[in-house]
Every structure is written in structure tokens, then in C-alpha cells.
Residue, then its C-alpha position, 0 to 999 in steps of 0.5 A: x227112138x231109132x230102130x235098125x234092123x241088120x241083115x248078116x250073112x258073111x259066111x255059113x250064119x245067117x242072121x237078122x237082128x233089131x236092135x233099139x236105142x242099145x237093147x237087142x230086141x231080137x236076134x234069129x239065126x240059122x248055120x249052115x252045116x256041112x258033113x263031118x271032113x267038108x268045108x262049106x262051099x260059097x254056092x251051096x252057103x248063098x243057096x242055104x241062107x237065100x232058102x231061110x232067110x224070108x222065114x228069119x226076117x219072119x222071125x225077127x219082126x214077130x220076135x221084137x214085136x215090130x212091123x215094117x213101119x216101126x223100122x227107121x234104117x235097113x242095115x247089111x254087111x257089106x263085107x269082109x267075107x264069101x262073094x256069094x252069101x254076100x251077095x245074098x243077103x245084100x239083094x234081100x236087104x236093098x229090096x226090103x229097103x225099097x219096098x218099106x220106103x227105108x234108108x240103107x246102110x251098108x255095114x263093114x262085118x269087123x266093126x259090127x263085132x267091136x260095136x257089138x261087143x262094146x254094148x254088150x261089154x260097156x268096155x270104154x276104150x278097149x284093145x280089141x282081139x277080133x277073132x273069127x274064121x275068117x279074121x284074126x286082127x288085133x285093133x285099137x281105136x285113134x282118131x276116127x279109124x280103127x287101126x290093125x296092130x297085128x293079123x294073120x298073114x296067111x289064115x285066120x286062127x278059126x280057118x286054121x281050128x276049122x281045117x284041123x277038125x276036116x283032117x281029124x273028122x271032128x262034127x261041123x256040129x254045131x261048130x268045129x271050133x267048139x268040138x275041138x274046144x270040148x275035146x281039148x279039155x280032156x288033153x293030157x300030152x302037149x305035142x310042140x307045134x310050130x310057134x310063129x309070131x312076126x313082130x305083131x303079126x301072126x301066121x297059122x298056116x304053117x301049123x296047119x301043115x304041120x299038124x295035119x301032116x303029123x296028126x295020122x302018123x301020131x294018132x296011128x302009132x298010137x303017140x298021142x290021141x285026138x284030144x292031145x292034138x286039140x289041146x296042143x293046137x289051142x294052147x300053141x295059136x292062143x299063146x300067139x294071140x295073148x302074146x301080140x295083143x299084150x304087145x298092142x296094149x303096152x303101145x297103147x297104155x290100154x288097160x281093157x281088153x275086148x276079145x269078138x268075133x266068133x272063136x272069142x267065145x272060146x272060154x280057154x282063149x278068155x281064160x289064158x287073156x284073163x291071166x295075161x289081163x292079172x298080170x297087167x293089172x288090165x282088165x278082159x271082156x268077152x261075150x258068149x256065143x249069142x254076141x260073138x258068132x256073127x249074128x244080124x244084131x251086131x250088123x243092126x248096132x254098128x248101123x245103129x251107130x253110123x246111121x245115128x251119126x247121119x251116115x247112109x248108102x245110096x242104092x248105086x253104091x250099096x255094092x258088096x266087097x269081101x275084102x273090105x278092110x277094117x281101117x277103112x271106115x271113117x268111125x264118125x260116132x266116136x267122140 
């Protein structure tokens, strides 16, 4: 049995997950929270995750109920994703390796959530809508490289949900995205947003300014309310996001669809790509927010899967990069 532990930490999560021949055996996490109308700054993310991140790791052994000796690869994320989080949990994982005697492997974070969502789902050979805060890429697997249909052009779909939430002052707690998801289910008056799709990509910034700029005047003249804004604002970027993943499986002759990464447990986005998925006669397949917010077991299975295919990072090249593309990986575990 092969056992890999998996360090993630691309962003405001920080997470260590363990995972054994396809079973999760723990999974702990901690995110960083900023006030209501704040981002969360690089700096201050590195400084939260390096102050937890001893007392995760903690965790995740006596969770799994492991010791240092049963671990048989140490696995990390080495981007896409902030520089200095990164780089935090990139030195914990290197010295961990050397202070057990383990090989290391260093992980691209969009292929941990397609890993992860393939176990989790036992989706065959899916489309994949990869949808997170810092990404938004619609992917397809052939011949031994996960390749990008569509994306964003500008910003991701949850940087454009989470920007929103500053404007409008929605709680970070315990994510923007979901409090927006909350409030738009009480939504009645659908405002018309700008709708921008570029063949198979996407662009979310203009809808951004657009909304941000309207949402005062709107919600002081009393026009629509909150909830309206976060209603129209889901329905307008999902609508976009069906649309190219449609497009990508009609290419494909695909016939599943895998939605990951941290905005796909968003249960209105799986239900507007359930209707789409009917129609076709396709079939959808998501994860809850234990699988899809990143987390250090999706990190663990994609390692899991490169290192069981006889792939491992030497120290000298175990460097972090946060642009780091998702075609880039040789996928050798593949058939």
C-alpha cells in the first residue's frame, strides 16, 4: 500500500491531507479570514498558515492514525497560486521530507482538483469546469496532458464573487462566495449585467465594474436590494460558464461532466450544469466543500498518482511558481 501525504497552501486554506491506495484518511484544514470589505494579503496568508501549520500536520497524523515511518512520499503544491503561502508550505514540506528520509513531489494545485474529484466522483473521463478564486478553465484530458478549452482572460469567476461580496460588505465568513450563494437564493428582480463570452473563453472583469459601479446607486434608490445583486450576478457568470463547458464537451463527444475547485460546491452552478447535462443526455458530477475547497487530500491523491507512475522532485528543483499552467504536467498515470 502506498501512502502520500499532501501539503496545500495556494491560497487563504491550509491544509494536509493523507490519503492511502484511493481512501482519504484525514483531511484537516484552517482559512484564513479577513474582516467584512477586506481581501486577504499574501503576507499576512504566509504568516497565518506558517502559525497553524505544525499544529495541522499534528492533526493529520493522529487523524489517520499514522506515524512519520508509515508515510511513503511528502507531497506539496507548487503552484498555480500567492508567492508567499506558497512558499510557506513548500519549506515545511521539503524539511519534513528530509527529516523523515521521504521523497518529495511537487504538485500542480489544478490537477490536484481534477485527481480529486475523479476519486471522489469515479467520473470516467470527464469535461472538467475547474472553478475556483483564482481559476476558471474548462479542461479535457488527450494524450497525456490535460488540455484548457476555455478560461478567463482576466479574473477568475470566484475573484470576480469575492470582490463583489467587499463592495457590497458581505462576511468573509465562512466564505464570500457561499454568503453570496445564501443571499441569492432570496433574489426575486434579475438586473441584466453585462454577458461576455469570447468563443471558449470567458471575462469576468468587466462585470465586475460594471456591477460595483451600479451596485450603490441601485441599492440607495432603493431599485433592487442586496439579495437582487447577488442573484443576478450568479445567474449572469454561471450562464457563461454552462455555455463553454457545453461547447467543450460537444468537441469532445464528452458525455460527463466534473465541476472542481472551490466555487463548484456552489449547488446553484451544479444545478443550472445538471439541466444542461438532461438536455444532452450527459451526465454531472460534483463534490461538497470537504473535496472541492482546496484541501491537502487532493494535493496527497494527485501525488498519490505521479509518484505511483515513478515520478518524484529532486530538492534542487523542488521550487514553488504561481504561474504554473495546468497543460504543462506530463499526466503519465493515464492509461
Amino acid at each position: 500500500m502506498t501512502v502520500v501525504i499532501g501539503f496545500e497552501g495556494s491560497a487563504n486554506k491550509i491544509g494536509i491531507g493523507i490519503i492511502r491506495d484511493g481512501e482519504v484518511l484525514s483531511n484537516p484544514r484552517r482559512t484564513y479570514i479577513t474582516p467584512p470589505g477586506q481581501g486577504f494579503m499574501p503576507s499576512d496568508t504566509a504568516r497565518h498558515h506558517r502559525a497553524v501549520i505544525l499544529t495541522v500536520l499534528k492533526e493529520a497524523l493522529e487523524q489517520a492514525g499514522l506515524k512519520p515511518a508509515d508515510i511513503d512520499c511528502v507531497a506539496y503544491t507548487k503552484g498555480p497560486g500567492m508567492g508567499a503561502p506558497l512558499v510557506t508550505v513548500a519549506l515545511v514540506a521539503r524539511t519534513v521530507a528530509q527529516l523523515w528520509g521521504k521523497p518529495l513531489l511537487g504538485v500542480n494545485h489544478c490537477i490536484g482538483h481534477i485527481e480529486m474529484g475523479r476519486l471522489i466522483t469515479k467520473a470516467n473521463n470527464p469535461t472538467v469546469l475547474y472553478v475556483s478564486g483564482g481559476n476558471t478553465q474548462v479542461i479535457a484530458y488527450s494524450e497525456r496532458r490535460y488540455r484548457i478549452f476555455g478560461e478567463t482572460i482576466d479574473i477568475a469567476v470566484g475573484n470576480c464573487l469575492d470582490r463583489f461580496a467587499r463592495v457590497i460588505k458581505i462576511s468573509n465568513d465562512p466564505s464570500p462566495g457561499y454568503n453570496i450563494e445564501q443571499m441569492a437564493k432570496k433574489g426575486t428582480h434579475y438586473v441584466e449585467l453585462p454577458y461576455t463570452v469570447k468563443g471558449m473563453d470567458v471575462s469576468f472583469s468587466g462585470i465586475l465594474s460594471y456591477i460595483e459601479e451600479a451596485a450603490h446607486k441601485m441599492l440607495s434608490c432603493g431599485q433592487c436590494t442586496a439579495e437582487d445583486l447577488c442573484f443576478s450576478l450568479q445567474e449572469t457568470v454561471f450562464s457563461m460558464l454552462v455555455e463553454i463547458t457545453e461547447r467543450a464537451m460537444a468537441h469532445c463527444g464528452s458525455q460527463e461532466v466534473l465541476i472542481v475547485g472551490g466555487v463548484g460546491c456552489n449547488l446553484r452552478l451544479q444545478e443550472m450544469m445538471g439541466v444542461m447535462c438532461d438536455e444532452r443526455g450527459a451526465k454531472l458530477f460534483a463534490t461538497d466543500e470537504r473535496f472541492c475547497i482546496d484541501n491537502g487530500a487532493m494535493i496527497a491523491q494527485a501525488g498519490w498518482e505521479m509518484f505511483r507512475s515513478g515520478q518524484v522532485t529532486q530538492l534542487e528543483d523542488s521550487w514553488i511558481t504561481q504561474r504554473y499552467r495546468t497543460d504543462e504536467v506530463e499526466v503519465t498515470w493515464r492509461d
